[in-house]
C-alpha positions as CSV (number, residue, x, y, z in Angstrom):
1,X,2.9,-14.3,-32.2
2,X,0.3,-17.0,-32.1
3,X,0.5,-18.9,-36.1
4,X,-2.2,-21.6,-34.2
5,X,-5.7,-21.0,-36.6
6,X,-8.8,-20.0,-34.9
7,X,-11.4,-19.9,-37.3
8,X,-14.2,-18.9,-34.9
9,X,-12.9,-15.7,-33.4
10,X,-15.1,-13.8,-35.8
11,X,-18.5,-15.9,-33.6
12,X,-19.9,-13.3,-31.4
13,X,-21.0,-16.0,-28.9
14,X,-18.9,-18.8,-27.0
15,X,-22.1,-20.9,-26.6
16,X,-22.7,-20.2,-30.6
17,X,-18.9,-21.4,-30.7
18,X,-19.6,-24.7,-28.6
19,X,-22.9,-24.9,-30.8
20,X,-20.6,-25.2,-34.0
21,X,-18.2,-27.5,-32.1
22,X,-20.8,-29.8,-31.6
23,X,-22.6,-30.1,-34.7
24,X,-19.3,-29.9,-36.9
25,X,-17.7,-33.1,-34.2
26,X,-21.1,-34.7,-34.5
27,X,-21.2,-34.4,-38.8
28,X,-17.6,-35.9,-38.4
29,X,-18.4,-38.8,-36.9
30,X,-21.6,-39.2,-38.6
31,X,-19.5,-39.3,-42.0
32,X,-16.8,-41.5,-40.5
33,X,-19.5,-43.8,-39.7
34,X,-21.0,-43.9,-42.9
35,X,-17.9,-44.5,-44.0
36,X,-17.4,-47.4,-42.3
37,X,-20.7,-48.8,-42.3
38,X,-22.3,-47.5,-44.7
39,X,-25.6,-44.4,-44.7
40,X,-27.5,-44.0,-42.2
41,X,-31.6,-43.1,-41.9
42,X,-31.4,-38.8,-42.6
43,X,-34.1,-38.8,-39.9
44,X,-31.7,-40.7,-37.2
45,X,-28.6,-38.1,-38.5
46,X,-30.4,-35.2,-37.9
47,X,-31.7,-36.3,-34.6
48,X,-28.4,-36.6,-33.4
49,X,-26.9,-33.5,-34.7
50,X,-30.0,-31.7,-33.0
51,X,-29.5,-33.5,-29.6
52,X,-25.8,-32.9,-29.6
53,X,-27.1,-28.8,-30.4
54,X,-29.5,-28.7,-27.7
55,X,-27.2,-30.6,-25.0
56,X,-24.4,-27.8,-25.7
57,X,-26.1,-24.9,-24.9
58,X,-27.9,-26.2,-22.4
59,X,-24.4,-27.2,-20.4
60,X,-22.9,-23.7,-22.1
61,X,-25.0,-21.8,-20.3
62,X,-23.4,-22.5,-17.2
63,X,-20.1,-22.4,-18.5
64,X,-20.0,-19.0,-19.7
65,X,-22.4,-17.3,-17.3
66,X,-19.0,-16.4,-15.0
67,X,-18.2,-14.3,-18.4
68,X,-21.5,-12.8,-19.0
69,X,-21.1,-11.6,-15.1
70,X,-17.6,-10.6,-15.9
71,X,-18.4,-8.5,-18.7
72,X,-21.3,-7.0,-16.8
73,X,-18.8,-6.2,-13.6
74,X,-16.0,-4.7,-15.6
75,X,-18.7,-2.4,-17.1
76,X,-19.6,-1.3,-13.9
77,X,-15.8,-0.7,-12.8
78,X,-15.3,1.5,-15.6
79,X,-18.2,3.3,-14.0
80,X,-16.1,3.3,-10.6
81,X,-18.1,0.1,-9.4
82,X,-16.1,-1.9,-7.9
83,X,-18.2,-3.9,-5.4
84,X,-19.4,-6.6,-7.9
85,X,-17.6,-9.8,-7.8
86,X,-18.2,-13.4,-10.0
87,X,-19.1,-16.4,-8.9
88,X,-15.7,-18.6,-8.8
89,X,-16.9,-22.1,-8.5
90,X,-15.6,-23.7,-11.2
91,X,-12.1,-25.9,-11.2
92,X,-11.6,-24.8,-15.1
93,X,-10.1,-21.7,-16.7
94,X,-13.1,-19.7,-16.3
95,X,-13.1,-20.5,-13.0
96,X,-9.8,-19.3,-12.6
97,X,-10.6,-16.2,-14.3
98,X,-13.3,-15.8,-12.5
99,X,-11.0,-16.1,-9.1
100,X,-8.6,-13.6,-10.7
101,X,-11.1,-11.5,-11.7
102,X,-12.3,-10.7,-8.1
103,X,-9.1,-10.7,-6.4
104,X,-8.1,-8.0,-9.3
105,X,-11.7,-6.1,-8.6
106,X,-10.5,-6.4,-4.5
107,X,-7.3,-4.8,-5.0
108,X,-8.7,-1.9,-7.4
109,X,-11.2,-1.1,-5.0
110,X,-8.7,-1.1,-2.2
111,X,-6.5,1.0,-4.6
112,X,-9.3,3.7,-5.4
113,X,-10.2,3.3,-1.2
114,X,-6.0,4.4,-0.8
115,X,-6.7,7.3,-3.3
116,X,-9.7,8.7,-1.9
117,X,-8.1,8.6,1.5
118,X,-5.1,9.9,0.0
119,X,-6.9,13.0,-1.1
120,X,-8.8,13.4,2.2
121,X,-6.1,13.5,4.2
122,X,-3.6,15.7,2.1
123,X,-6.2,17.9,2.3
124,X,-6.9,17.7,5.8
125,X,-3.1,18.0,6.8
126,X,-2.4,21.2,4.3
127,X,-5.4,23.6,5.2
128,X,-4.7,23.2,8.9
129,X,-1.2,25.0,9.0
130,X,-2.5,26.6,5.8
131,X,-5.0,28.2,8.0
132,X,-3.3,29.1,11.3
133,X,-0.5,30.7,8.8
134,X,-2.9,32.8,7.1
135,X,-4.5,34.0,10.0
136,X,-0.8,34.6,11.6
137,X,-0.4,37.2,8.5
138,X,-4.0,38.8,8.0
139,X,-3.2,39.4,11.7
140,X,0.1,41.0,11.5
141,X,-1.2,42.8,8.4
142,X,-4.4,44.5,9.6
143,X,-2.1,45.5,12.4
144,X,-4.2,43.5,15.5
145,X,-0.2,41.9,15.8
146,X,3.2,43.2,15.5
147,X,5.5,41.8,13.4
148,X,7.8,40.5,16.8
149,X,9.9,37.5,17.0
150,X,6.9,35.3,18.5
151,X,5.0,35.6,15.5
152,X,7.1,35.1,13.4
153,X,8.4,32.0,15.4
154,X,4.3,31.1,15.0
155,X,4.8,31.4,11.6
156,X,7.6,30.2,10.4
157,X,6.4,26.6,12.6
158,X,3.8,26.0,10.5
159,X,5.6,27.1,7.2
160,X,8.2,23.9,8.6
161,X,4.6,21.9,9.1
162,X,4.2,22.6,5.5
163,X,7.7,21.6,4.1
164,X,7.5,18.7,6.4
165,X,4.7,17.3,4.7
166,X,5.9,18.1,1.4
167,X,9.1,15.9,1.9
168,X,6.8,13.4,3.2
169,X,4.9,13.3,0.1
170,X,7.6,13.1,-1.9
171,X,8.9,10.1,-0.4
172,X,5.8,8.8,-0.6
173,X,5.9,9.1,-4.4
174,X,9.4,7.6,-4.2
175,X,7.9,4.7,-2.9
176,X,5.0,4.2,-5.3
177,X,7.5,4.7,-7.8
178,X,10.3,1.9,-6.7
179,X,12.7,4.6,-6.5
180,X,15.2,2.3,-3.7
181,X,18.9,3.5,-4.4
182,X,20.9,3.3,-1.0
183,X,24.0,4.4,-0.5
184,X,25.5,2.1,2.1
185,X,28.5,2.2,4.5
186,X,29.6,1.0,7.2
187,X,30.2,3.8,10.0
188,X,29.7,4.2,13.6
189,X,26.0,5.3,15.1
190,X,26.9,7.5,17.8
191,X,27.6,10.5,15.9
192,X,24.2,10.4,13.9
193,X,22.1,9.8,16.9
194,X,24.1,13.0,18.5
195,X,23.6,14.8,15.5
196,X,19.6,13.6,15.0
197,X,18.8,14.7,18.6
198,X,20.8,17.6,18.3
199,X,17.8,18.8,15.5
200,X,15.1,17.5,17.8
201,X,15.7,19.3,20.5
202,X,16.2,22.5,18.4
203,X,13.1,21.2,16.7
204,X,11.1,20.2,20.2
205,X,10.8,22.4,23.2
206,X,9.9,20.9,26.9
207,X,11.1,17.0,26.0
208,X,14.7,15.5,27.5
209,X,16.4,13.4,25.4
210,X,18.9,10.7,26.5
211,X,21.1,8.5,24.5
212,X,22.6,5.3,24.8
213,X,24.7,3.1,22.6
214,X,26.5,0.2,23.7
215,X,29.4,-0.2,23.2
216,X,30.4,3.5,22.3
217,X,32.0,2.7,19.0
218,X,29.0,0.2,17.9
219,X,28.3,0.6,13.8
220,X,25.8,0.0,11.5
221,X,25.8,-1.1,7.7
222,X,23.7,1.7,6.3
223,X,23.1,4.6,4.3
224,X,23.7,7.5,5.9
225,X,21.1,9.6,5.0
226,X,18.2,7.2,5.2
227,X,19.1,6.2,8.4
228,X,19.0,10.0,9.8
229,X,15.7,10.1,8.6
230,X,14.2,7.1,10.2
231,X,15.7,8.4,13.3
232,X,14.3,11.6,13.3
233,X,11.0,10.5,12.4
234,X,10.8,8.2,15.3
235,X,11.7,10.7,17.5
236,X,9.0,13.5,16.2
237,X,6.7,10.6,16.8
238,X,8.3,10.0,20.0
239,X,8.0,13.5,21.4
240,X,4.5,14.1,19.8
241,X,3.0,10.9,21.6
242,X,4.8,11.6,25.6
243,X,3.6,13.8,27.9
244,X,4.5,17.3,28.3
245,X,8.3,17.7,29.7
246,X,8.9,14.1,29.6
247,X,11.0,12.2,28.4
248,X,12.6,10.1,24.9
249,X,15.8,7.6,25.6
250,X,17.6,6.4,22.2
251,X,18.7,3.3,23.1
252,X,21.5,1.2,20.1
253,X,23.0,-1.6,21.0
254,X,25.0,-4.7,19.1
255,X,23.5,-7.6,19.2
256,X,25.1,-10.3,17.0
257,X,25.7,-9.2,13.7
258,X,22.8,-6.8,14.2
259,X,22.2,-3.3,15.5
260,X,19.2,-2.9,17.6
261,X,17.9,0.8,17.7
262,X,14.9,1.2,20.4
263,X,12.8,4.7,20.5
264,X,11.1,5.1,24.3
265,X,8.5,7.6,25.1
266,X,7.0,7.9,28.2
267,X,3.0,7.9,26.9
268,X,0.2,5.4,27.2
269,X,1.6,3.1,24.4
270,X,0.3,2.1,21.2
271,X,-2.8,-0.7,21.4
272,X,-1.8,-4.6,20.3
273,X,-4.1,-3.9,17.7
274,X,-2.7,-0.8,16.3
275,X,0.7,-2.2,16.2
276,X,0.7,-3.4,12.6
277,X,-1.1,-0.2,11.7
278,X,0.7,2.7,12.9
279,X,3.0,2.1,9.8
280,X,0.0,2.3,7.2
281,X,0.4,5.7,5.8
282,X,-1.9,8.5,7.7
283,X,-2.4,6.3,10.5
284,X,-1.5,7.4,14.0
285,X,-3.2,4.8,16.0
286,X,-5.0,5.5,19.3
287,X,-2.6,6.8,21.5
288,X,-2.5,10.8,23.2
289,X,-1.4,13.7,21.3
290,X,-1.8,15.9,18.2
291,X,0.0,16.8,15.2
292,X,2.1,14.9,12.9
293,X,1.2,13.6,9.1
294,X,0.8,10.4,9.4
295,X,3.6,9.3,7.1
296,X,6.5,9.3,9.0
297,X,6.2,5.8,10.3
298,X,5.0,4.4,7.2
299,X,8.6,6.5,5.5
300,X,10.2,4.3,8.6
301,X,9.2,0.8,7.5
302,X,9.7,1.2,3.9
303,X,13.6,2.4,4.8
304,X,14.3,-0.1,7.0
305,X,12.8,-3.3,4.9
306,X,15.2,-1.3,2.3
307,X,17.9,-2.2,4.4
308,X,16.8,-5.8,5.0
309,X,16.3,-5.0,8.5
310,X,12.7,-5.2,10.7
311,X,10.4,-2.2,12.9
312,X,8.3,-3.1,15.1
313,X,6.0,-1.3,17.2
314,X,6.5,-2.5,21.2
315,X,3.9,-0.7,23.6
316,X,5.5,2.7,24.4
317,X,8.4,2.0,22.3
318,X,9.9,1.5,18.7
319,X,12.4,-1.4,17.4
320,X,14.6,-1.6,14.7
321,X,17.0,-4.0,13.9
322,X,19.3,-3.7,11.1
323,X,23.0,-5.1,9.8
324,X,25.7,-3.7,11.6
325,X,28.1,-4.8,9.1
């Protein structure tokens, strides 16, 4: 701990502190100069102590006003206020505070804006197949449907909506939480991409999928697991952003000492300006289509930066680039 004295902590007032400051330098030197020269007129003493007062709280003022709006700004955030900011002109520490101080206000409110939207959007994604799977079963039970393998198939879609978003969430709180183990190896991509679109089209009815890796026995330095679940994310997005009965091609192919992995989709594309944020979390962008929780993207990015590798978002189509050894 700090042995340094500081006599004046138990002063209320900084400009009460510089006050004592001055008139304790001021007596000092007063004294020193007695000493050397001998007394001088009590009149001419206390004039000086008086000016030397008056001149430090005139130039405290300014000097601890960033403080006084400080105090006044962090009371307000404690009442979830968190549009005030401090005037940050000065070049000394308070000025630096100060400069602190509003970049810390910035990213609380950003933080409480991510919250709220958090919350709006959980909510929004839930009741939806919370709805249409309640009415499926008030509807099978006040006997307006039977119990047949369509409505069940309804049914059982939306409970999968459900689970999907819970995993989602999950990985969200992974990600909040730093939790970044990975379990890397070095194995070949062909059989994962067989086995991912495999699921999609159990998963996705109406959309072809092609794949293509070149060469055949290309392979990737990854975790095994992770790496499934970026793909089949990308294709989910994929098939929920083309058209009807079109198309997705998987496309992995060495380049260098990386592995390129591009998802195509045969929709209008994603805007240059939603590029950057289709991998915010519960953004979708501008393009066609419905469904989807707005995570799955943003559970993309923070997988592959895992890995040291790079997405991108191309138009109609996705990029990622990882080691392949």
């Amino acid at each position: 701990m700090d042995a340094v004295p500081r006599p004046l902590d138990p002063v209320p007032s900084i400009k009460f502190k510089l006050g004592v400051v001055m008139v304790v330098s001021t007596t000092a030197a007063l004294m020193f100069f007695w000493y050397q020269i001998g007394w001088l007129p009590p009149r001419t003493a206390v004039t000086a102590v008086l000016i030397a007062l008056v001149a430090s709280q005139v130039l405290a003022h300014g000097m601890t006003r960033p403080l006084r709006e400080m105090t006044s700004a962090a009371t307000a955030m404690a009442r979830g206020d968190y549009d005030r900011r401090v005037r940050a002109t000065a070049r000394d520490e308070v000025g630096r505070l100060a400069t602190a101080f509003n970049r810390m206000a910035g990213d609380l409110a950003a933080a409480d804006q991510q919250r709220r939207d958090l919350i709006a959007n959980v909510s929004h994604e839930l009741r939806t197949p919370i709805t249409a799977l309640r009415a499926v079963l008030e509807n099978v039970v006040d006997g307006v449907t039977e119990p047949d393998s369509a409505t069940m198939r309804t049914a059982l879609a939306q409970t999968e909506r459900l689970g999907l978003l819970v995993t989602e969430l999950l990985d969200l709180s992974r990600i909040d939480a730093g939790a970044h183990r990975l379990d890397r190896e070095v194995f070949e991509i062909g059989p994962l991409l067989a086995e991912v679109v495999a699921e999609a089209e159990v998963m996705t009815s109406g959309i072809r999928f092609t794949t293509t890796v070149r060469p055949p026995e290309a392979t990737v330095f990854a975790d095994r697991g992770r790496l499934h679940q970026v793909v089949v994310n990308l294709l989910d997005n994929a098939a929920r952003h083309g058209p009807p009965g079109g198309e997705v091609r998987l496309v992995a192919e060495l380049s260098g000492d990386d592995l390129v992995i591009e998802v195509h989709d045969e929709g209008p594309g994603i805007a240059p300006e939603d590029r950057d944020r289709v991998f915010e979390r519960f953004t979708r962008g501008e393009r066609a289509g419905g469904g989807g929780t707005g995570l799955g993207l943003a559970i993309a990015r923070w997988v592959v930066d895992l890995h040291g590798g790079t997405i991108a978002a191309m138009g109609s189509h996705i990029r990622i680039t990882l080691p392949a050894r």
